[in-house]
Backbone as JSON, one array per atom type, in Angstrom:
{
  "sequence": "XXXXXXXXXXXXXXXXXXXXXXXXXXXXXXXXXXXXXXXXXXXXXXXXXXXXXXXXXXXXXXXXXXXXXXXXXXXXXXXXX",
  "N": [[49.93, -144.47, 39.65], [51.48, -144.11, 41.74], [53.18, -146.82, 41.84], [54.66, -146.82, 39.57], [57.01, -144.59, 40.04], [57.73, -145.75, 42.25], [59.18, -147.66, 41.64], [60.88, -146.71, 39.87], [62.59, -145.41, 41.26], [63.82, -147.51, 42.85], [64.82, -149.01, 40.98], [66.81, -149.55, 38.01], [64.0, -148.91, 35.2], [63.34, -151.13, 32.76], [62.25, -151.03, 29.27], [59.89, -153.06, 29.73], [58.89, -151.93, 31.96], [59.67, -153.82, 33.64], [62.03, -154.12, 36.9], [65.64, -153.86, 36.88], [68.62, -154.7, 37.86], [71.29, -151.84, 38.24], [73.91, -151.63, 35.83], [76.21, -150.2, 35.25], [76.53, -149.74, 37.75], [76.88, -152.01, 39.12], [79.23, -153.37, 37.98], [80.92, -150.66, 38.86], [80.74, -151.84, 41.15], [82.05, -154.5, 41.91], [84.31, -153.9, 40.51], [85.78, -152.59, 42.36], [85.68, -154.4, 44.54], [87.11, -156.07, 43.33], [89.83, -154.7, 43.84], [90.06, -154.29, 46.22], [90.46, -156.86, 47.48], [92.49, -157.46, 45.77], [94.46, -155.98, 47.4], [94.41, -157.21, 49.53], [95.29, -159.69, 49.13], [97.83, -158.78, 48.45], [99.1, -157.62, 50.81], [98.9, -159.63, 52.8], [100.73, -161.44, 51.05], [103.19, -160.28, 51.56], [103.59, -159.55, 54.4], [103.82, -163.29, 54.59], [106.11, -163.45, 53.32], [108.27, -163.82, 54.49], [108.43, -166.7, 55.62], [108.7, -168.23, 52.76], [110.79, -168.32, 51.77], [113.57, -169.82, 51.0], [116.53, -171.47, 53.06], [119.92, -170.17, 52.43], [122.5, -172.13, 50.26], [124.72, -171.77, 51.62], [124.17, -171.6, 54.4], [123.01, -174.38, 54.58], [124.79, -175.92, 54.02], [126.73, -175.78, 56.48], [124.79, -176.81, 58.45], [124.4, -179.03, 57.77], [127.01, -180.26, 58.32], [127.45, -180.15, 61.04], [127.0, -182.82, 62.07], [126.29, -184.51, 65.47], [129.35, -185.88, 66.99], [130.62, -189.53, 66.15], [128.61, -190.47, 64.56], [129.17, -191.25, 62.06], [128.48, -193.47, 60.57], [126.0, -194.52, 57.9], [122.56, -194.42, 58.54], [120.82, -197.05, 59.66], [117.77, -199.19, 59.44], [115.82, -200.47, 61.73], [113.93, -202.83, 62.88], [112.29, -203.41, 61.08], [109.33, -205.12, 59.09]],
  "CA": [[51.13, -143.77, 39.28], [52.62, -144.03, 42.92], [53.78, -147.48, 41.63], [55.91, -146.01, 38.79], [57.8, -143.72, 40.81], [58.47, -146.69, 43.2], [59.88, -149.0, 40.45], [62.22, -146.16, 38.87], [63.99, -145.2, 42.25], [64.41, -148.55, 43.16], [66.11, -149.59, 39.74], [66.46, -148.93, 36.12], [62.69, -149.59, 34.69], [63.87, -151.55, 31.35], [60.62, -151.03, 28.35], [58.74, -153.8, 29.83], [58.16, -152.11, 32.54], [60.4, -154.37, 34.91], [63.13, -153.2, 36.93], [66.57, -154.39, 36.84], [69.76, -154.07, 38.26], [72.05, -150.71, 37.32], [74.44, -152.43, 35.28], [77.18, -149.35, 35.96], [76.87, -149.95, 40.05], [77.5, -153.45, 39.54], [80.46, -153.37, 37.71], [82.1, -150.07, 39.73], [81.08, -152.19, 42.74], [82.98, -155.62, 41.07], [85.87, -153.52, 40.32], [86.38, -152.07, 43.89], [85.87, -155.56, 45.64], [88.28, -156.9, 43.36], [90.68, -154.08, 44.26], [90.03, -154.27, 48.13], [91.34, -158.43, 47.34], [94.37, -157.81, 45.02], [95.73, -155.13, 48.11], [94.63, -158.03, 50.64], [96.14, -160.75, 48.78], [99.68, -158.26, 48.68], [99.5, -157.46, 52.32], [98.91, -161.12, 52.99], [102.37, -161.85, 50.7], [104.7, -159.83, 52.1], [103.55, -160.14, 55.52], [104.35, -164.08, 54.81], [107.37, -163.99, 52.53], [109.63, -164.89, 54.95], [108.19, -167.88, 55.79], [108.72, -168.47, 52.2], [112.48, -167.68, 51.49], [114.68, -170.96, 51.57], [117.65, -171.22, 53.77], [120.69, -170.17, 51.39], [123.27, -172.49, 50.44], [126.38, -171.74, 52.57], [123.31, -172.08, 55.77], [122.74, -175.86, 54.64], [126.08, -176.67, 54.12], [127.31, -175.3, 58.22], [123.97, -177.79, 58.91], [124.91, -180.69, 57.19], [128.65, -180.5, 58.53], [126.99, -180.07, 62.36], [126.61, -183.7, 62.97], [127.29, -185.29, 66.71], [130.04, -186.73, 66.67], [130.19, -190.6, 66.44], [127.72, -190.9, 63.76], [129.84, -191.27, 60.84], [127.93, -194.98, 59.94], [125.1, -194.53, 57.78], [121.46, -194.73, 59.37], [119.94, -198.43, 59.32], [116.14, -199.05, 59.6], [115.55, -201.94, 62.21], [112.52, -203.67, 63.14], [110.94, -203.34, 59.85], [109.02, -206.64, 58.37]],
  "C": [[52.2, -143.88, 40.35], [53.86, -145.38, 42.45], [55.02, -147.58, 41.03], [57.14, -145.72, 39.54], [58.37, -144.9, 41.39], [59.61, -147.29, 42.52], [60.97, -147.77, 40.16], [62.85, -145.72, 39.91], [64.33, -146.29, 42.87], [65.69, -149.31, 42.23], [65.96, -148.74, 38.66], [65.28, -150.45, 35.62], [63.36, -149.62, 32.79], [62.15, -151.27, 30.42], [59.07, -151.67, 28.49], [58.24, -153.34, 30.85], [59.18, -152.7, 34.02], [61.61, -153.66, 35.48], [63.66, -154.08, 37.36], [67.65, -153.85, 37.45], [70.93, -152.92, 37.48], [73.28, -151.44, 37.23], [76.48, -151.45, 35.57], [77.44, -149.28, 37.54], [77.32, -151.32, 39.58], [78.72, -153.69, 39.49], [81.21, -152.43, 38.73], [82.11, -151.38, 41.1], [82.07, -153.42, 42.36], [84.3, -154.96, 41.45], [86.33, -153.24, 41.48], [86.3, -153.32, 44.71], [86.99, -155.96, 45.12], [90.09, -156.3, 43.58], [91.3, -154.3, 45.39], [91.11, -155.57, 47.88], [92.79, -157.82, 46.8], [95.17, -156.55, 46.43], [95.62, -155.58, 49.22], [95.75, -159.07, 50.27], [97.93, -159.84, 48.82], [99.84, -158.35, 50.11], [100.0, -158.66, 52.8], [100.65, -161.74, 52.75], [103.69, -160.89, 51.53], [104.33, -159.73, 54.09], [104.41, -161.88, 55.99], [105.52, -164.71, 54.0], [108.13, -164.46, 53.06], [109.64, -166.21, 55.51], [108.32, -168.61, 54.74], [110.2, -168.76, 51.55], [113.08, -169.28, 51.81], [116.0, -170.86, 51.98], [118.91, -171.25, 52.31], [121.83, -171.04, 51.15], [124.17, -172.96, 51.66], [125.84, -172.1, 54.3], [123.1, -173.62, 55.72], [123.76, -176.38, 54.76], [126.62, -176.59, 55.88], [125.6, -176.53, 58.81], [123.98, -179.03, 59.03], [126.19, -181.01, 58.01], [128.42, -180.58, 60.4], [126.59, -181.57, 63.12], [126.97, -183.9, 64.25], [128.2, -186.01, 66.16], [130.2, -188.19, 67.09], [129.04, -190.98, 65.7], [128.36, -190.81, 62.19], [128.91, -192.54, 59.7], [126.64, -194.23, 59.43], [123.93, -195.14, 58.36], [120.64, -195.74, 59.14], [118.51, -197.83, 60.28], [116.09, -200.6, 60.38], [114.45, -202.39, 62.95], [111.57, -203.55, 62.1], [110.87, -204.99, 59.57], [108.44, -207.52, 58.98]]
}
């Protein structure tokens, strides 16, 4: 009889006898890992949004217009071939 006892506080004893995993822990536990993730994966994003953000317009244009001067000639490729 000690065996019994063992088997039903270890798991849920299904008819045969065997014991199986509690099908209600698994899932709450599921649901709370995949909680813990979706409020890592946010942290994660807004931690690296601004590495994400592309420079706006009116910043590329003041970039582009910044050449040295004396480079007006478009840029040849020489020693190729």
């Amino acid at each position: 009889m000690r065996a019994g006892r063992v088997r039903r506080r270890a798991g849920r004893v299904d008819s045969g006898g065997r014991t199986g995993p509690d099908p209600a822990a698994w899932l709450t536990t599921a649901a709370r890992h995949n909680a813990l993730d979706a409020l890592r994966r946010a942290r994660t994003l807004r931690s690296k949004l601004h590495l994400l953000v592309e420079p706006e317009a009116a910043e590329m244009d003041t970039d582009a217009n910044s050449e040295p001067a004396g480079t007006d000639a478009p840029a040849t490729m020489t020693g190729c071939g």
